[in-house]
NUTILO-467823 format. One record per residue: x, y, z of N, C-alpha, C, O in turn; residue in three letters; residue number from 1. Coordinates in Angstrom, 2 decimals, decimal comma, always signed. Each point is the difference from the previous one (the first is absolute). Layout:
# residues N
<node n_u="X" n_v="Y" n_w="Z" ca_u="X" ca_v="Y" ca_w="Z" c_u="X" c_v="Y" c_w="Z" o_u="X" o_v="Y" o_w="Z" residu="ALA" num="NUM"/>
...
This chain:
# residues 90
<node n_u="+5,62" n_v="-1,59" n_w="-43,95" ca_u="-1,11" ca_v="-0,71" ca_w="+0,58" c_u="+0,16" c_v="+0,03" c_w="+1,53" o_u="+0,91" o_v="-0,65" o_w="+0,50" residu="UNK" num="1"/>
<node n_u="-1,70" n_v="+1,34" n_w="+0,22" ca_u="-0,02" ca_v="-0,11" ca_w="+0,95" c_u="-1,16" c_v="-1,09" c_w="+1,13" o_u="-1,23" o_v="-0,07" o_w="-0,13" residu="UNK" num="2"/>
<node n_u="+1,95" n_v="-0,55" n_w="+1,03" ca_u="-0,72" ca_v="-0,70" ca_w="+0,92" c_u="-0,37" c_v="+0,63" c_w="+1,37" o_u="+0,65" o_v="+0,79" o_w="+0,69" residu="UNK" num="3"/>
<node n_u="-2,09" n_v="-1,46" n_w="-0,45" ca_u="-0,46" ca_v="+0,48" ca_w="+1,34" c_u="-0,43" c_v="-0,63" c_w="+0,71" o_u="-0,72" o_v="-0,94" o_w="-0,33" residu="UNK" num="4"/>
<node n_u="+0,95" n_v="+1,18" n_w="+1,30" ca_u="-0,28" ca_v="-1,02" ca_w="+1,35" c_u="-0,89" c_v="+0,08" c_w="+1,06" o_u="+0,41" o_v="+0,67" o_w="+0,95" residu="UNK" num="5"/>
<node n_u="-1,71" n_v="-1,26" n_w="-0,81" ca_u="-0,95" ca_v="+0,25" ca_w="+0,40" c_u="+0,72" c_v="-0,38" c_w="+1,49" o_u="+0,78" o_v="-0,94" o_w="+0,21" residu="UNK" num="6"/>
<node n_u="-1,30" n_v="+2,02" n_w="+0,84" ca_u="-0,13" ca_v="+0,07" ca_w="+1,17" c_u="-1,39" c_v="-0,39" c_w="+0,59" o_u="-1,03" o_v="+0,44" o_w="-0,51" residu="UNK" num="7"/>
<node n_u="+1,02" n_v="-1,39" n_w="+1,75" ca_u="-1,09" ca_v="+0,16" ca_w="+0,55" c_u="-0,36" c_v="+1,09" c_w="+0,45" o_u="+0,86" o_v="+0,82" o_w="+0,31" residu="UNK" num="8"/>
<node n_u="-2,56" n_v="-0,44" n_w="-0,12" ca_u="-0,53" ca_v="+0,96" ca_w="+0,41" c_u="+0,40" c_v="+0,44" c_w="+1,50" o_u="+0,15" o_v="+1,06" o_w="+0,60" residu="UNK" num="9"/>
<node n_u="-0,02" n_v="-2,92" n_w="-0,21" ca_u="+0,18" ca_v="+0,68" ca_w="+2,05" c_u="+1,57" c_v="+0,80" c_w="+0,06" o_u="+0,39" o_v="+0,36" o_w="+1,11" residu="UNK" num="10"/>
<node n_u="+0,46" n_v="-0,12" n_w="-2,31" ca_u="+1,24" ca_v="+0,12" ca_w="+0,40" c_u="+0,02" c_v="+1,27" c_w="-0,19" o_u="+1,06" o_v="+0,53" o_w="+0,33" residu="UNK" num="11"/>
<node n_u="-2,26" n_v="+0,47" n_w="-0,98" ca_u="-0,29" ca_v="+0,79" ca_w="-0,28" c_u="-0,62" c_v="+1,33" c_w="+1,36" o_u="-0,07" o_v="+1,23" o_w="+0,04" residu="UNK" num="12"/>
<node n_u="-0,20" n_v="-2,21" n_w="+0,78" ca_u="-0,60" ca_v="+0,40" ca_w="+1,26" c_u="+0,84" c_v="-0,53" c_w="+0,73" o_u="-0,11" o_v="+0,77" o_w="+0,96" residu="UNK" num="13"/>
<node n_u="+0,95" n_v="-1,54" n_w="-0,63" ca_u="+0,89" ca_v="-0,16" ca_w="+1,07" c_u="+1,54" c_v="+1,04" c_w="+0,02" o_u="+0,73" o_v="-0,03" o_w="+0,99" residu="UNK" num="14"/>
<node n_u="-0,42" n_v="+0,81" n_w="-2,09" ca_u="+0,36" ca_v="+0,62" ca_w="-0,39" c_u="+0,06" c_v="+1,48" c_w="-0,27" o_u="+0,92" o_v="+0,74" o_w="-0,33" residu="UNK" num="15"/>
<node n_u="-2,18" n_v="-0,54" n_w="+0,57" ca_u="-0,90" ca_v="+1,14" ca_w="-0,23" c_u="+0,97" c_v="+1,06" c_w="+1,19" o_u="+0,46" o_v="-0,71" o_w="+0,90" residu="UNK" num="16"/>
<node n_u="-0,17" n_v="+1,84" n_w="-0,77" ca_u="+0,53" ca_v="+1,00" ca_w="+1,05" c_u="-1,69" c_v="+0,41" c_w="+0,85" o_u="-1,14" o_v="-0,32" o_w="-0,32" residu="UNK" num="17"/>
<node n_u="+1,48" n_v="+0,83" n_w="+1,05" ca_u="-1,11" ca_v="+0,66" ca_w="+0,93" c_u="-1,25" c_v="-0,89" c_w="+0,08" o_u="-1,20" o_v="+0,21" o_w="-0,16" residu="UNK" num="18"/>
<node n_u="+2,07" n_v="-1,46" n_w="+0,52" ca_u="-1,97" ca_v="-1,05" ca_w="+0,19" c_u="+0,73" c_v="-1,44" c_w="+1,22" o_u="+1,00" o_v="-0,73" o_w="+0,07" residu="UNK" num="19"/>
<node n_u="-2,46" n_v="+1,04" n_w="+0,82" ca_u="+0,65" ca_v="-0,78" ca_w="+1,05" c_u="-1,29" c_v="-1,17" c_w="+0,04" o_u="-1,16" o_v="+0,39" o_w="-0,12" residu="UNK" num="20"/>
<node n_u="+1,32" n_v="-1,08" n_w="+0,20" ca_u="-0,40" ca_v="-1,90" ca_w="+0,10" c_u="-0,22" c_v="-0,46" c_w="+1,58" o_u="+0,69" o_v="-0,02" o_w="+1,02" residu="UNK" num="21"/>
<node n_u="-1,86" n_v="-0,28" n_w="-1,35" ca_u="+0,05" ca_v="-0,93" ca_w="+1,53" c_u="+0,85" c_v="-1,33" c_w="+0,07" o_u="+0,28" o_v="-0,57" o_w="-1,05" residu="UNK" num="22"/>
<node n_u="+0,06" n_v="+0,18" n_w="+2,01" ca_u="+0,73" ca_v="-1,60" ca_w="-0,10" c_u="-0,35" c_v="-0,83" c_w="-0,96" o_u="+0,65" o_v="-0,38" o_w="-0,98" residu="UNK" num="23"/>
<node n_u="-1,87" n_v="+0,07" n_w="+1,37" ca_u="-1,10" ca_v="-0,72" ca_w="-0,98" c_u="+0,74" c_v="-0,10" c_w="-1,49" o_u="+0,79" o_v="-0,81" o_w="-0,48" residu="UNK" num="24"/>
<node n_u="-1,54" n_v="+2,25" n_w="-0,10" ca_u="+0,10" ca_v="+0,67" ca_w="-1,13" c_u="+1,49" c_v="-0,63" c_w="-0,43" o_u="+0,22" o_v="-0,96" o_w="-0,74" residu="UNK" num="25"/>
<node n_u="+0,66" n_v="+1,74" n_w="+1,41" ca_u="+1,16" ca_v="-0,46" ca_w="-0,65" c_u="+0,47" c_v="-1,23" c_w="-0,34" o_u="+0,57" o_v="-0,40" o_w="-1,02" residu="UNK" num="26"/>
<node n_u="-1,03" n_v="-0,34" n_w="+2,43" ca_u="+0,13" ca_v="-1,68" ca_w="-0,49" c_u="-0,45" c_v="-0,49" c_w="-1,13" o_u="+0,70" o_v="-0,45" o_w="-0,90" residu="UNK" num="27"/>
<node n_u="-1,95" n_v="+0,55" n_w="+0,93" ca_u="-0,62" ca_v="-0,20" ca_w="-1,30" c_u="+0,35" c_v="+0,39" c_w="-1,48" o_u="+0,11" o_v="-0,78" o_w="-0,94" residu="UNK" num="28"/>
<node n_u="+0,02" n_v="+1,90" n_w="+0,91" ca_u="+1,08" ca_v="+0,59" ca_w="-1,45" c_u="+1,16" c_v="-1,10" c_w="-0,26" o_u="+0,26" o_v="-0,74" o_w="-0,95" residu="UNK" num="29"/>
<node n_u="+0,38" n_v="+1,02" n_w="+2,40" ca_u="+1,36" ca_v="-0,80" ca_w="-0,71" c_u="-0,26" c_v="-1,65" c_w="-0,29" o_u="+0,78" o_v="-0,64" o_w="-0,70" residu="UNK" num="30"/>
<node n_u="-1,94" n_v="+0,04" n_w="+1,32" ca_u="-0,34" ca_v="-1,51" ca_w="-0,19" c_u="-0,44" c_v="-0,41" c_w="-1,04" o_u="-0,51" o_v="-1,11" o_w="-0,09" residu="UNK" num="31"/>
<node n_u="+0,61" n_v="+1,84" n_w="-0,77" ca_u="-0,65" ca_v="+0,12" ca_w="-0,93" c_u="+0,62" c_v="+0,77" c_w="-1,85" o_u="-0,56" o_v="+0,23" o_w="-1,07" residu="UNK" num="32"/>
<node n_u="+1,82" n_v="-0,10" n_w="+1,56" ca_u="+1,15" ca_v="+0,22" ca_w="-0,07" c_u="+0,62" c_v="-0,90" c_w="-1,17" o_u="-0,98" o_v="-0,55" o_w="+0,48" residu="UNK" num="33"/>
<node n_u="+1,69" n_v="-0,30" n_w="-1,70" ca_u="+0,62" ca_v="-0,62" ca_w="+0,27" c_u="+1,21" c_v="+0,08" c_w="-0,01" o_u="+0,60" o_v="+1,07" o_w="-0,12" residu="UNK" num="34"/>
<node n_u="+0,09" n_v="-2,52" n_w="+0,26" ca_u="+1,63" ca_v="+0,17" ca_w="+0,66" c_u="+0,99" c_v="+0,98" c_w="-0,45" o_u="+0,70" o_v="+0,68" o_w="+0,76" residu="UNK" num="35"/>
<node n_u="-0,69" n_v="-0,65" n_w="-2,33" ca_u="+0,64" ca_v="+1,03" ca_w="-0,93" c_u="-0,48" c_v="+1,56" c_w="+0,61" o_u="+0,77" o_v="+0,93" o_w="+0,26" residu="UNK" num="36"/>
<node n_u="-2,25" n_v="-0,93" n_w="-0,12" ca_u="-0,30" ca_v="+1,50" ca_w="+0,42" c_u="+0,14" c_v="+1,02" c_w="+1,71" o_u="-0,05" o_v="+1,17" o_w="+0,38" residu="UNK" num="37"/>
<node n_u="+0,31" n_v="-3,16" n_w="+0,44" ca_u="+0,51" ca_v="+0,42" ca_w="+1,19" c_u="+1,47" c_v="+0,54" c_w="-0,05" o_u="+0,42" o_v="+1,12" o_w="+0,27" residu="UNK" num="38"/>
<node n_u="+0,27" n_v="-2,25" n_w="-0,70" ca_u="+1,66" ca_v="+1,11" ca_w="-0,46" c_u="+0,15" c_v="+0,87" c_w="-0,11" o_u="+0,65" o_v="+0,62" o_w="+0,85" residu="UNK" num="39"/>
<node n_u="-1,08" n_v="-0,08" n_w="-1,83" ca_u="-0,08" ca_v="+1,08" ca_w="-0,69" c_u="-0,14" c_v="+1,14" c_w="+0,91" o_u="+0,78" o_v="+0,95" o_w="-0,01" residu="UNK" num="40"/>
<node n_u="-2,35" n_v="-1,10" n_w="+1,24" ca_u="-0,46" ca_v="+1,04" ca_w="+1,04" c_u="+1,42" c_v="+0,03" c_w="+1,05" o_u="+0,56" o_v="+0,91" o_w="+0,61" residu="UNK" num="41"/>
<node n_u="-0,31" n_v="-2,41" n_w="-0,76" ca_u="+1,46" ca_v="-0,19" ca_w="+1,43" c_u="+0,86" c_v="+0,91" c_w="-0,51" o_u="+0,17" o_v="+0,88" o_w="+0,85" residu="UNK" num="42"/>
<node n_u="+0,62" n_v="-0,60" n_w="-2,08" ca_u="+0,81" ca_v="+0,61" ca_w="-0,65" c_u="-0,15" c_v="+0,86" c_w="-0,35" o_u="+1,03" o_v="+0,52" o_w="-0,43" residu="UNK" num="43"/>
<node n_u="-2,27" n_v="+0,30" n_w="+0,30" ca_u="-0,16" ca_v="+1,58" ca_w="-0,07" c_u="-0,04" c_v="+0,32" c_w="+1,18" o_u="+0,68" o_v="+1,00" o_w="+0,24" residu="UNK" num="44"/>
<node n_u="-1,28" n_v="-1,51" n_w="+0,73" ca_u="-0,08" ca_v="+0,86" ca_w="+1,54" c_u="+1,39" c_v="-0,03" c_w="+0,08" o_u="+0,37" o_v="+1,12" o_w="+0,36" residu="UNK" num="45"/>
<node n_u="+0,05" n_v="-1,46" n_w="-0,43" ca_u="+1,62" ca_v="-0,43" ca_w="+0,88" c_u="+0,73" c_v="+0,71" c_w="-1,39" o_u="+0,94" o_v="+0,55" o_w="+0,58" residu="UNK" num="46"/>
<node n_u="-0,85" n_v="-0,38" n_w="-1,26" ca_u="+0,72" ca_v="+1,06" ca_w="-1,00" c_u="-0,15" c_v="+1,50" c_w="+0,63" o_u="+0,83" o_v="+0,77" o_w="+0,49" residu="UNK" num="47"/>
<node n_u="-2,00" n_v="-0,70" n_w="-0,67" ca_u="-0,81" ca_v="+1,24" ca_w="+0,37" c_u="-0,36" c_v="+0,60" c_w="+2,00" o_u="-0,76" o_v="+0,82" o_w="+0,50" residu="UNK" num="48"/>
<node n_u="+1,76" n_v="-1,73" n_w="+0,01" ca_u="-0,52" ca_v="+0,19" ca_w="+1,48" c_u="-1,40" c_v="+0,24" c_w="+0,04" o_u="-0,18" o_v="+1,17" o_w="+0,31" residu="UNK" num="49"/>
<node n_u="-0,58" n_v="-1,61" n_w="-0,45" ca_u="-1,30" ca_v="+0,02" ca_w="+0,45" c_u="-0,77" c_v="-1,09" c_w="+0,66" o_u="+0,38" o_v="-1,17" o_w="-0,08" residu="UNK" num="50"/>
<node n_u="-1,52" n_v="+1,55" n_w="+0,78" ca_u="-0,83" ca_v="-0,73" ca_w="+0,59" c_u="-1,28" c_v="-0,40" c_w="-0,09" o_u="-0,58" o_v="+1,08" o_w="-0,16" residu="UNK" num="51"/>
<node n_u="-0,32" n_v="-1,99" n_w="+0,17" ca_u="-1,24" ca_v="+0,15" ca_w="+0,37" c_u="-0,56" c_v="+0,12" c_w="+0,44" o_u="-0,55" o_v="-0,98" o_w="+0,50" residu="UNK" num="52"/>
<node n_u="-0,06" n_v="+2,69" n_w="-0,14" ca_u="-0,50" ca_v="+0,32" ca_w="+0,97" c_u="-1,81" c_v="-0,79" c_w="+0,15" o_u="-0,85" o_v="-0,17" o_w="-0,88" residu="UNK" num="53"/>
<node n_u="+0,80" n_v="-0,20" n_w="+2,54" ca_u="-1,15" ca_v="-0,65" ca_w="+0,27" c_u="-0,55" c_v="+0,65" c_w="+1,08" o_u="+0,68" o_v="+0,53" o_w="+0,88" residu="UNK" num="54"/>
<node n_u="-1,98" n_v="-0,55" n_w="-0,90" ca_u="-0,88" ca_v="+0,78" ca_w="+0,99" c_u="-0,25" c_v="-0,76" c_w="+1,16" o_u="-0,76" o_v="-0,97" o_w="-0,09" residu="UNK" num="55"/>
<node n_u="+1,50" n_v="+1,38" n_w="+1,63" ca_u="-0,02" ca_v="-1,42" ca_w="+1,10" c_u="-1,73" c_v="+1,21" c_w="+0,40" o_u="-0,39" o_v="+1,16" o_w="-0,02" residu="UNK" num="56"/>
<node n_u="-0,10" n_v="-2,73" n_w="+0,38" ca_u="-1,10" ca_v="+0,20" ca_w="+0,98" c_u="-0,24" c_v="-0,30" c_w="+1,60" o_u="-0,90" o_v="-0,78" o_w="+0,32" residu="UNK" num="57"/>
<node n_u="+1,63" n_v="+1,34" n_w="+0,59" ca_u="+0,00" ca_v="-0,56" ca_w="+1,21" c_u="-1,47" c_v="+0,26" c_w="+1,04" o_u="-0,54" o_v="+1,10" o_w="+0,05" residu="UNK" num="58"/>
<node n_u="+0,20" n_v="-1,91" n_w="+0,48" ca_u="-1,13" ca_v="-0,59" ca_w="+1,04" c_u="+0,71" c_v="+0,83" c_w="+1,28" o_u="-0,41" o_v="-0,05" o_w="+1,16" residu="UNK" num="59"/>
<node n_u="+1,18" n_v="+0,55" n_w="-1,47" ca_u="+0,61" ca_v="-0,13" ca_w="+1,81" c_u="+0,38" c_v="+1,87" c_w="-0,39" o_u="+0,94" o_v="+0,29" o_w="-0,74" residu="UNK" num="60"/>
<node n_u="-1,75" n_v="+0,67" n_w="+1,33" ca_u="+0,65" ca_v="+1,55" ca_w="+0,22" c_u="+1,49" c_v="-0,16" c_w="-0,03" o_u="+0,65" o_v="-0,95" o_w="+0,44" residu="UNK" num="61"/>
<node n_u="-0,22" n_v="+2,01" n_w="-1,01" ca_u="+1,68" ca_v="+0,42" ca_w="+0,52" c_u="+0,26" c_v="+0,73" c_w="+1,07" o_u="-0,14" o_v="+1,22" o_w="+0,11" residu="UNK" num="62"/>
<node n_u="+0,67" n_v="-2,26" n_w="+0,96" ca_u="+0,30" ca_v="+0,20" ca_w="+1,19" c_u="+1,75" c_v="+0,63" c_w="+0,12" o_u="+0,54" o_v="+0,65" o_w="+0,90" residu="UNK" num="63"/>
<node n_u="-0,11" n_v="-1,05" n_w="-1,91" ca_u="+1,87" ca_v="+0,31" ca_w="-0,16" c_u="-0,04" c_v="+2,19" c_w="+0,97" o_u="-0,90" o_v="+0,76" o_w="-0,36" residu="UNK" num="64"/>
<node n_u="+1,78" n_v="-0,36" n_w="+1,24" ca_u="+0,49" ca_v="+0,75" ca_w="+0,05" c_u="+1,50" c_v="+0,09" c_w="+0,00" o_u="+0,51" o_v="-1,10" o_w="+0,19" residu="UNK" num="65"/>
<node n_u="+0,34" n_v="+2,10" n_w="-0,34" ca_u="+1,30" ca_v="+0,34" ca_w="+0,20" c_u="+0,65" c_v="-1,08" c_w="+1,35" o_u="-0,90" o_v="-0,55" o_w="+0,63" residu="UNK" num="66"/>
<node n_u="+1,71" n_v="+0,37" n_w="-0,38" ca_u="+0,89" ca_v="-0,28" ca_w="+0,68" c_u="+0,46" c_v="+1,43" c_w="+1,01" o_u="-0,32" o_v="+1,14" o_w="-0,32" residu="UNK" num="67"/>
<node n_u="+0,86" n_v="-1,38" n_w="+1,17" ca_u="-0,07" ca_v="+1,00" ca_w="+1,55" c_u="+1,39" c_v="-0,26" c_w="+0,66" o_u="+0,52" o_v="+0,79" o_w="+0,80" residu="UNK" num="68"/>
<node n_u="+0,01" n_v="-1,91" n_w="-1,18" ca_u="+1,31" ca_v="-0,65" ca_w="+0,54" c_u="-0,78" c_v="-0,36" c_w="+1,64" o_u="+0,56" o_v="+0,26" o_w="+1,07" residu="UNK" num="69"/>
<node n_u="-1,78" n_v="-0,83" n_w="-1,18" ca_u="-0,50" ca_v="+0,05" ca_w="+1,23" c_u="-0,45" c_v="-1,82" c_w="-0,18" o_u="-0,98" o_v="-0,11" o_w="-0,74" residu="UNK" num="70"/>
<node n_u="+1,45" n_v="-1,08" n_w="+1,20" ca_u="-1,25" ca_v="-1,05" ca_w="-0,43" c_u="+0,10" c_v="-0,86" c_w="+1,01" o_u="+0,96" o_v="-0,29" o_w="+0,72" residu="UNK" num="71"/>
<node n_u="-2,31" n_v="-0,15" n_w="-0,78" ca_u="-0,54" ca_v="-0,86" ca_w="+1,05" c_u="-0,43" c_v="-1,49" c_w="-0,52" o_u="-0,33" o_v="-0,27" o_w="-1,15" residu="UNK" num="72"/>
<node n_u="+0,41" n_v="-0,71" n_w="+2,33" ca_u="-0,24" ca_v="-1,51" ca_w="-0,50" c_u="-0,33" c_v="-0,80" c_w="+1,14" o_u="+0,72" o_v="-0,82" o_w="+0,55" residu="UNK" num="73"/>
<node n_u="-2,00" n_v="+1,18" n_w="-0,23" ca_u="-0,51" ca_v="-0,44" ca_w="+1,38" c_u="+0,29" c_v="+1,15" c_w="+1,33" o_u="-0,07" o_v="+1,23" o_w="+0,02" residu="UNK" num="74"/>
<node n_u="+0,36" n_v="-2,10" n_w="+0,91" ca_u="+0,80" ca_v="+1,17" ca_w="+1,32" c_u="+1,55" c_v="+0,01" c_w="-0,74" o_u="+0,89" o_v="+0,00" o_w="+0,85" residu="UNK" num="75"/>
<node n_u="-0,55" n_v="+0,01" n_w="-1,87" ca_u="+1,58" ca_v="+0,24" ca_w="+0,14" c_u="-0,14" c_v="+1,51" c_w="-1,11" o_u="-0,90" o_v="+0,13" o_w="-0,83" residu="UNK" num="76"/>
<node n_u="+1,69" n_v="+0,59" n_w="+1,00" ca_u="+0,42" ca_v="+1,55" ca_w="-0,47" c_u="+1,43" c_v="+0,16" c_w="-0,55" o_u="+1,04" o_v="-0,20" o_w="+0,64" residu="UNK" num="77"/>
<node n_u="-1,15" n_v="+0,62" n_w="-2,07" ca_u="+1,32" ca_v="+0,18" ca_w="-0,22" c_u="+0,42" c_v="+1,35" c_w="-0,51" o_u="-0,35" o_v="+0,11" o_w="-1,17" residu="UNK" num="78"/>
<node n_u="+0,78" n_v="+0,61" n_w="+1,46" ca_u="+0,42" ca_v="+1,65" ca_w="-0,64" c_u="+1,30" c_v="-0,26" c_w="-0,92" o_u="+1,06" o_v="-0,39" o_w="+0,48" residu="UNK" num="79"/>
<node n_u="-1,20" n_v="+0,57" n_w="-1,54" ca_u="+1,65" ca_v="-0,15" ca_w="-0,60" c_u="+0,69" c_v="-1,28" c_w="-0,21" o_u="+1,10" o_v="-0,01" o_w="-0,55" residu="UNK" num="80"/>
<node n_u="-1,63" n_v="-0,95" n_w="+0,91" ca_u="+0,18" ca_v="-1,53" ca_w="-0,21" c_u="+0,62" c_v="-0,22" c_w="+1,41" o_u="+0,85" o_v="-0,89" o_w="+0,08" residu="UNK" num="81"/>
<node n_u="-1,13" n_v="+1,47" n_w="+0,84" ca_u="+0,28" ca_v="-0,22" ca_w="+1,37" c_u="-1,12" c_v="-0,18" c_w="+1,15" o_u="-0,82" o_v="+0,90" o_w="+0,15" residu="UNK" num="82"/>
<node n_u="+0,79" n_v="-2,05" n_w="+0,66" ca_u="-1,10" ca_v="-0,32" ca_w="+0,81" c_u="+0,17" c_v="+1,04" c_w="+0,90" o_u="+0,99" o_v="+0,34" o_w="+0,63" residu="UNK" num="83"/>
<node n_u="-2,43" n_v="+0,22" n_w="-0,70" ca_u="-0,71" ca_v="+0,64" ca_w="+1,52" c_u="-0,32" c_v="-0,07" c_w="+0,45" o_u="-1,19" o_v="-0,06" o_w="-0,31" residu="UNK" num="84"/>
<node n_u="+1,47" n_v="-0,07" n_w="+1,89" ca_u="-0,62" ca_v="-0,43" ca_w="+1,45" c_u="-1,25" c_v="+1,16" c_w="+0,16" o_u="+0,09" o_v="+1,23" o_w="+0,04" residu="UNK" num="85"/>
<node n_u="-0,46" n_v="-1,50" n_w="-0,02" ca_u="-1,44" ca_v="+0,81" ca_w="+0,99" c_u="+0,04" c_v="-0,25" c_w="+1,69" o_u="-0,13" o_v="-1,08" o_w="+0,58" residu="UNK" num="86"/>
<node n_u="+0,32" n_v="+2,26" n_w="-0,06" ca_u="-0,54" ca_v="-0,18" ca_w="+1,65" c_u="-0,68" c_v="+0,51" c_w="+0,30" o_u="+0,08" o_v="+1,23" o_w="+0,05" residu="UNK" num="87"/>
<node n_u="-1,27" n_v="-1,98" n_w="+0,37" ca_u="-0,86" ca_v="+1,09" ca_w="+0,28" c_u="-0,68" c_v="+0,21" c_w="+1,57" o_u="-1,08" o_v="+0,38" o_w="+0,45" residu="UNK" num="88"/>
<node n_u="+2,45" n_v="-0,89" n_w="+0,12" ca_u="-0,29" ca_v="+0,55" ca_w="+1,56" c_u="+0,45" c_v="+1,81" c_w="+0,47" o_u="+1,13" o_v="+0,48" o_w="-0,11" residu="UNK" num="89"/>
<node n_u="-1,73" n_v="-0,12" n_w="+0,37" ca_u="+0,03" ca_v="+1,15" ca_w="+0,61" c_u="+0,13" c_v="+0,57" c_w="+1,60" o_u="+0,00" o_v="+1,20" o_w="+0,23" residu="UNK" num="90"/>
């Protein structure tokens, strides 16, 4: 005689490989969740190294470039983690 154990549907989709969730989305799945079936998600991700991947939506362009070993912070200049004087008399 075998027994079976109904899974919720959201655990079915939070689970799922190749599917990404907005914040929202994901919140919601797991709130919905209960306690036994949150475990369960805590203890397979973390068995399984995995994550839930979520789709960020940022308002703000990506401004990020490389690093130069060159940075600035007002009038002060630093090359290499060392302050640079500027003279700019000639």
């Amino acid at each position: 005689m075998s027994t079976t154990t109904l899974r919720h549907p959201n655990l079915d989709i939070l689970l799922s490989k190749h599917i990404v969730l907005e914040d929202k989305e994901k919140a919601r799945l797991i709130s919905e969740l209960s306690l036994d079936d949150k475990r369960y998600l805590g203890n397979y991700l973390i068995d399984e190294e995995l994550f839930l991947n979520t789709e960020k939506k940022s308002v703000y362009p990506d401004t990020r470039k490389p690093l130069d070993g060159k940075l600035t912070f007002g009038d002060t200049t630093y090359v290499d983690g060392v302050e640079v004087f500027v003279n700019n008399k000639e």
